[in-house]
Structures are given as structure tokens and as C-alpha cells.
C-alpha positions as CSV (number, residue, x, y, z in Angstrom):
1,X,263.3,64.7,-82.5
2,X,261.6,63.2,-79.2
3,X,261.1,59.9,-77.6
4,X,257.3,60.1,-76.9
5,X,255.7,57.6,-74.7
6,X,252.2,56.3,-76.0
7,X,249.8,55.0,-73.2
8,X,247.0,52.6,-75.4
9,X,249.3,52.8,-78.1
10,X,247.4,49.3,-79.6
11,X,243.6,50.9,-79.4
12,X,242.1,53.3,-82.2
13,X,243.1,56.5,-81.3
14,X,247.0,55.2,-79.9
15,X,247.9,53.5,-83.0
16,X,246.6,56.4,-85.2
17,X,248.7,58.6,-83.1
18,X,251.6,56.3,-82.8
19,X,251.9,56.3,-87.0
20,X,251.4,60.1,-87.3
21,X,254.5,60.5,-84.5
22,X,257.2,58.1,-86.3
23,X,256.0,59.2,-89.3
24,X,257.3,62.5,-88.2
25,X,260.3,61.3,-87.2
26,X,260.2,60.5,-83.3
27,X,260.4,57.5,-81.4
28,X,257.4,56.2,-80.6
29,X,257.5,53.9,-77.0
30,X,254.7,51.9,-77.6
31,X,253.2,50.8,-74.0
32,X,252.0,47.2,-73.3
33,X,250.1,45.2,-70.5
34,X,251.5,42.3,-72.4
35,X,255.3,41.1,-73.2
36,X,256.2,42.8,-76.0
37,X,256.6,41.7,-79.2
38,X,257.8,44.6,-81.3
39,X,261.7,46.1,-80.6
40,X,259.3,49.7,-79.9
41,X,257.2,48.0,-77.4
42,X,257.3,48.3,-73.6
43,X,255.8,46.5,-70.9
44,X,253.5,48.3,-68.8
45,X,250.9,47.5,-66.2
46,X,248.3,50.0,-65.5
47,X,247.1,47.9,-62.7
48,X,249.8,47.2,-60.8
49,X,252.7,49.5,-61.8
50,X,254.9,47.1,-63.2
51,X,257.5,48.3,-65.6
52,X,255.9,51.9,-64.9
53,X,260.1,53.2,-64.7
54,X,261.3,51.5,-67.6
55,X,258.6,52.9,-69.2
56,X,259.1,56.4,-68.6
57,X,262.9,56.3,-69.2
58,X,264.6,58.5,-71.2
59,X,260.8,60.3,-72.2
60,X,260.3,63.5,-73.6
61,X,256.6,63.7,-73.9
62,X,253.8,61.0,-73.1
63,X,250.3,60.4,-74.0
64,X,247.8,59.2,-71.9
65,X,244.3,57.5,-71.5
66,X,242.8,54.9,-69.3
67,X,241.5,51.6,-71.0
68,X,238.2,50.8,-71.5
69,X,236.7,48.6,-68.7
70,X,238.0,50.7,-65.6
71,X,235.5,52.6,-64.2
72,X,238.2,54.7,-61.6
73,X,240.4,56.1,-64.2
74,X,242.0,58.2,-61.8
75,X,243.4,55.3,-59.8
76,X,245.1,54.1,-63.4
77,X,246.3,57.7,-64.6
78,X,247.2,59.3,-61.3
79,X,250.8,57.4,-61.1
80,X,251.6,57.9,-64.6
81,X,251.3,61.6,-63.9
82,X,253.5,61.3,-60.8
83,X,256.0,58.9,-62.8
84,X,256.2,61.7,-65.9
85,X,257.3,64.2,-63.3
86,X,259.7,62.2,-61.4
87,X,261.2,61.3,-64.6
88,X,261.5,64.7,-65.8
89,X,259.1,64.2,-69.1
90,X,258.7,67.6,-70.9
91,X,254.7,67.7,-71.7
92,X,251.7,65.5,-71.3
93,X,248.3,65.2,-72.8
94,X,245.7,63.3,-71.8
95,X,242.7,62.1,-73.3
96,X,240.0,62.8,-71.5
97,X,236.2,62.5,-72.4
98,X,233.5,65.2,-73.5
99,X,231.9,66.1,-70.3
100,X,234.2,65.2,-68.2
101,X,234.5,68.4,-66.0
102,X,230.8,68.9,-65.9
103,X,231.4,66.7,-62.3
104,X,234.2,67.5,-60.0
105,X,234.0,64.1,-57.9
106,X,234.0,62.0,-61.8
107,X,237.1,60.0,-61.8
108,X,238.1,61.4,-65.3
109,X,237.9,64.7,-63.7
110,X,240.4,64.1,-60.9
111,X,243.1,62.7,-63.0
112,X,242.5,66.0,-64.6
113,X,243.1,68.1,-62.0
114,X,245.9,65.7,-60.8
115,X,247.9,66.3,-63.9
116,X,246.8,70.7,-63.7
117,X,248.3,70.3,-60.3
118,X,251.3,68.8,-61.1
119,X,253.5,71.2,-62.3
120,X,254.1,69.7,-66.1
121,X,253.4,71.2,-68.9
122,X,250.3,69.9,-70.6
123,X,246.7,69.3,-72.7
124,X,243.7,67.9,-72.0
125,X,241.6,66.9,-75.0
126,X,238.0,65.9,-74.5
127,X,236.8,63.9,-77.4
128,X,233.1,63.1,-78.0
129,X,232.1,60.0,-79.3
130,X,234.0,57.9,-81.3
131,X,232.5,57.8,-85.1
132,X,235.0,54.5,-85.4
133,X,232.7,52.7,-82.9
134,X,230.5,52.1,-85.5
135,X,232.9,49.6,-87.2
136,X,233.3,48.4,-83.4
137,X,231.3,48.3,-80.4
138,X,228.3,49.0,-82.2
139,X,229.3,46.3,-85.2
140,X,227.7,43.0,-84.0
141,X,224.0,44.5,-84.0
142,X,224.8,46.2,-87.5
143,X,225.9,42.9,-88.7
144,X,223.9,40.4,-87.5
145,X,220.5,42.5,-87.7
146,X,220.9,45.2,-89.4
147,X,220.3,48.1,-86.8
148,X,222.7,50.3,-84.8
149,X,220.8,49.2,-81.4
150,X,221.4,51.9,-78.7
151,X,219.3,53.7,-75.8
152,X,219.5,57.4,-76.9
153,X,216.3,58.5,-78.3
154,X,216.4,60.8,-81.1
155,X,219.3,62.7,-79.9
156,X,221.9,63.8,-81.6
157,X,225.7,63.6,-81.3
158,X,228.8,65.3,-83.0
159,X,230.8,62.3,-83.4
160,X,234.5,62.6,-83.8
161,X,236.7,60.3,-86.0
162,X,239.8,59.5,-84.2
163,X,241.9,60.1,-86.6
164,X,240.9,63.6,-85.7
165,X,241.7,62.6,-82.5
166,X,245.5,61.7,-82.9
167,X,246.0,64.6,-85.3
168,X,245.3,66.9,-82.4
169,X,247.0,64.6,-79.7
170,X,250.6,64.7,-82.6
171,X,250.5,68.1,-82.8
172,X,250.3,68.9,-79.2
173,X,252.7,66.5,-77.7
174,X,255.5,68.4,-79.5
175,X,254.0,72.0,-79.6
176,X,254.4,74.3,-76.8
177,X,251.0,76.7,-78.2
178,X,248.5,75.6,-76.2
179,X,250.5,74.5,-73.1
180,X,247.9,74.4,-70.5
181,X,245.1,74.5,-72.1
182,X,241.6,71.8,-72.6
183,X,239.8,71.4,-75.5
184,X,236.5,69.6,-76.0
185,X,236.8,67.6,-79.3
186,X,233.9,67.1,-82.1
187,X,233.2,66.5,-85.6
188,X,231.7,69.0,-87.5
189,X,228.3,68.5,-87.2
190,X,225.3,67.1,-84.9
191,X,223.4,64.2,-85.8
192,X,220.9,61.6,-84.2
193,X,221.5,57.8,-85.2
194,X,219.0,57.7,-88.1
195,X,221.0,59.9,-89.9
196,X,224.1,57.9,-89.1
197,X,222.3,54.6,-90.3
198,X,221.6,56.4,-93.7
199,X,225.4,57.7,-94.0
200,X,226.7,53.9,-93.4
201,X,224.1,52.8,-95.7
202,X,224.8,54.9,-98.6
203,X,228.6,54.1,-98.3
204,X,228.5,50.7,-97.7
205,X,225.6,49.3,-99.8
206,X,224.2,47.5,-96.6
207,X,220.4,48.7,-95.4
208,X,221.4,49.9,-91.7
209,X,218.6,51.1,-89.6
210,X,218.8,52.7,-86.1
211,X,216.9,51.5,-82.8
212,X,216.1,52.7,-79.7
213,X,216.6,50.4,-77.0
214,X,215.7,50.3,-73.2
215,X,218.8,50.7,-71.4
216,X,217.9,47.0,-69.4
217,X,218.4,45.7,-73.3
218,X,222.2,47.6,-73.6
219,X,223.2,46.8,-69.9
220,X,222.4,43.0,-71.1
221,X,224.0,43.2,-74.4
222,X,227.2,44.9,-72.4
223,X,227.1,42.0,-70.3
224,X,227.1,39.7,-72.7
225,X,230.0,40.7,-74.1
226,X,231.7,40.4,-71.4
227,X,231.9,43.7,-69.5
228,X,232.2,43.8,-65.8
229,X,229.3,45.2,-64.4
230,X,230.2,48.4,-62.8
231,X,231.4,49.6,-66.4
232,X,228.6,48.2,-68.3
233,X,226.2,50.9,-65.7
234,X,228.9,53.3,-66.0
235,X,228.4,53.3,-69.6
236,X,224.4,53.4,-69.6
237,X,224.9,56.5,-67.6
238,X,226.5,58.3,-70.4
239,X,224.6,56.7,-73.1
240,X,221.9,58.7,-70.7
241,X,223.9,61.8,-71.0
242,X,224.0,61.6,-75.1
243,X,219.8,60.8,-74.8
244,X,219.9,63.6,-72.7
245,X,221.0,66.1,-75.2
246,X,224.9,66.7,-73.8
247,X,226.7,65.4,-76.7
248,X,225.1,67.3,-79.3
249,X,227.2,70.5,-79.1
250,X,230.2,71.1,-81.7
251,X,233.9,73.0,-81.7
252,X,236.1,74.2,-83.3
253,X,239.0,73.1,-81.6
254,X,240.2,70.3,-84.3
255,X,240.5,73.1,-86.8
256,X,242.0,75.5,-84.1
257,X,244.9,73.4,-83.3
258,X,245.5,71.2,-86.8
259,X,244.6,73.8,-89.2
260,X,242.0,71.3,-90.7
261,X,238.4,70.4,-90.8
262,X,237.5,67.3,-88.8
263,X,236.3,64.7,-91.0
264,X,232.3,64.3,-91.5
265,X,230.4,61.4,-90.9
266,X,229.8,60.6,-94.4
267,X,233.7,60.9,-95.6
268,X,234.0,58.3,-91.9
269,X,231.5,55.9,-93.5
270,X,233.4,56.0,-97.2
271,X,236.4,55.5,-95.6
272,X,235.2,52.3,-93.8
273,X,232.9,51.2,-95.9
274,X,233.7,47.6,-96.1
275,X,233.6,47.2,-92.2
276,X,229.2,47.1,-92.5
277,X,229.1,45.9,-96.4
């Protein structure tokens, strides 16, 4: 069994993925900006590299991401990809984003290339979005008024559930099939946010409706909640992408590399249920 190293091993897709690994029997490093707490837990800071070898001690195989808030990814992820190889690490996949290498300058994009380039053996998973950011991000407007309130038209999106997400990040970290190889990850269907507000509302009992908002309204509402402002316009630029029509397209790759379906949107929805009831 391997020691794998979990970047974001306390956000939705990390602790998904850090259950599925010690479930199967490895040791799970879990990576912290803050002192740990758990005998599994390791201190790491993105920002400023501290604890970055203690970290990567002893590794086999590492996941990666950059936290949300950080709009030059590639400044976070770079050195992890240059620590993995200094310290011998096996394999690395990284957790891209749907769209990603549609821009060669994007930041997400160069850490890309930067781990390609380095000479370790690796994935690249592109998710779409998140179907668990209905239950998060997108929460306080389903709560306190009812409405999933986001600028995107009537566009449609394949939304992913995470724990679609780790599956596929589990099974590559410690299979050598796909070495090398990218995948863009989706659910199994397209659909706008009306038909998401009906799914939620059939499984949870709640009346949830769907607005369209003016971007000015999201980048206040981002704002508010505390984001710093270069992230808050980095992320109404890809809300702009999804309005625009880019997220709509599905894959197969979930199925390809798990041997299952990814979850719909409806079975998401039952599942969480009692997040929106």
C-alpha cells in the first residue's frame, strides 16, 4: 500500500478522496495550512512553502489542487510539482478545471504544462461544476429566498458530483493506465438551472426557483461574502463562460476510468436532500 499525499484534503472533493484512499488501505497524509489536529495531518503552507519537505516525505503519490480564492494557481501548484520530483513521489494528479486548456496564458493551464514538463508520471482531471455547490456556495440564496441566484441565462451545465470526482482521482493515484493522460470530467447529462431548481425541489420538499442575475448583483454578493476582489471577477468570468454555452458538453471519462456511471443530478439532490429542506 502507498503513502499518498492529499493537497485540500479538508474541502469536498479531498475529504471524499481522502476516505475512499484509507478505506483502501493507504496512508492518507492529509495536508493543512493550519497546525494539525489529527495524528494523519500535516502542516502545509501553500503560500509560503512552509512545511512543503515534511510534507512530501516518504510520498508515493500526491493529489493536488489550488484553494479557492487564488486567482494565480500556478504560483501555488508550481512548487508542489518541483517538491514531488525532488522527493522522488511516483505519480501525480491534479485537479484542474473544465476549460482550462482552452487558454494557454490561464494560470490553471501553466501549472498544467508545468507538471507535463516535469518528468513524473501523471493525470490531469478537469471537472465541471461542482453539483455539491448547491448545498454550498449557492446555499444562502436557496435558503433565505428561495432561488438559486446566478448570472448564466438559460444555459445549461453537466454538473459533476464530487464524489465522482475522488472516485476518479482514487483510482488514478494508484493506477498506472492512464499515466499521462487528461480527462475533462462531467455528469451525465446537460441541464440549465430551472431544471436543477425542480430536481432540489422534488427531493427536498422546499419550492426552489432559479434566477438570472446581472453579474454587478453576483460580483456584489461575492463580495459580500468576503472574496477578494480579483477572485470575485475571476469567477464572473467563468460564470460568463457557463452563460456562454462552454459548460454544457458531457464525457465519458467517469465511466471510462471507474467503470461506473457518474451520479445524476436527481440521485445528488436525494442524497442531500436535507441541506435545502
Amino acid at each position: 500500500m502507498s503513502t499518498i499525499l492529499v493537497i485540500g484534503a479538508s474541502g469536498t472533493v479531498g475529504s471524499e478522496l481522502s476516505s475512499l484512499l484509507t478505506q483502501a488501505g493507504h496512508t492518507v497524509r492529509k495536508a493543512t495550512s493550519r497546525t494539525p489536529t489529527a495524528p494523519d495531518q500535516v502542516h502545509l503552507n501553500l503560500l509560503t512553502g512552509e512545511g512543503r519537505d515534511a510534507a512530501f516525505a516518504g510520498v508515493d503519490q500526491a493529489f493536488f489542487l489550488a484553494p479557492p480564492g487564488h486567482t494565480r494557481q500556478d504560483l501555488l501548484l508550481n512548487p508542489l510539482v518541483d517538491a514531488a520530483r525532488a522527493e522522488g513521489v511516483q505519480k501525480v494528479v491534479l485537479m484542474s478545471a473544465m476549460g482550462a486548456n482552452a487558454d494557454e496564458a490561464a494560470p490553471l493551464r501553466l501549472a498544467e504544462r508545468h507538471l507535463e514538463a516535469s518528468g513524473l508520471a501523471f493525470n490531469v482531471i478537469r471537472p465541471n461544476w461542482f453539483m455539491q455547490n448547491f448545498n454550498t456556495f449557492w446555499l444562502h440564496g436557496i435558503l433565505n429566498q428561495g432561488q438559486i441566484l446566478l448570472p448564466t441565462g438559460e444555459a445549461k451545465g453537466s454538473f459533476i458530483d464530487a464524489r465522482d470526482i475522488a472516485a476518479v482521482a482514487a483510482e488514478l493515484l494508484v493506477s498506472d493506465r492512464f499515466n499521462g493522460q487528461d480527462f475533462d470530467l462531467t455528469g451525465p447529462e446537460a441541464l440549465d438551472h430551472h431544471q436543477v431548481a425542480a430536481l432540489l425541489t422534488q427531493a427536498s420538499g422546499k419550492r426552489i426557483g432559479y434566477t438570472d442575475i446581472s453579474p454587478e448583483a453576483m460580483r456584489e454578493g461575492l463580495l459580500g461574502a468576503g472574496l477578494p476582489a480579483d477572485y470575485a471577477d475571476f469567477m464572473l468570468v467563468i460564470l460568463g463562460y457557463f452563460k456562454a454555452g462552454y459548460s454544457e458538453r458531457t464525457t465519458d471519462a467517469v465511466h471510462t476510468i471507474t467503470g461506473h456511471a457518474p451520479r445524476s443530478v436527481a440521485q445528488y439532490a436525494r442524497d442531500y436532500k436535507t441541506a435545502w429542506a
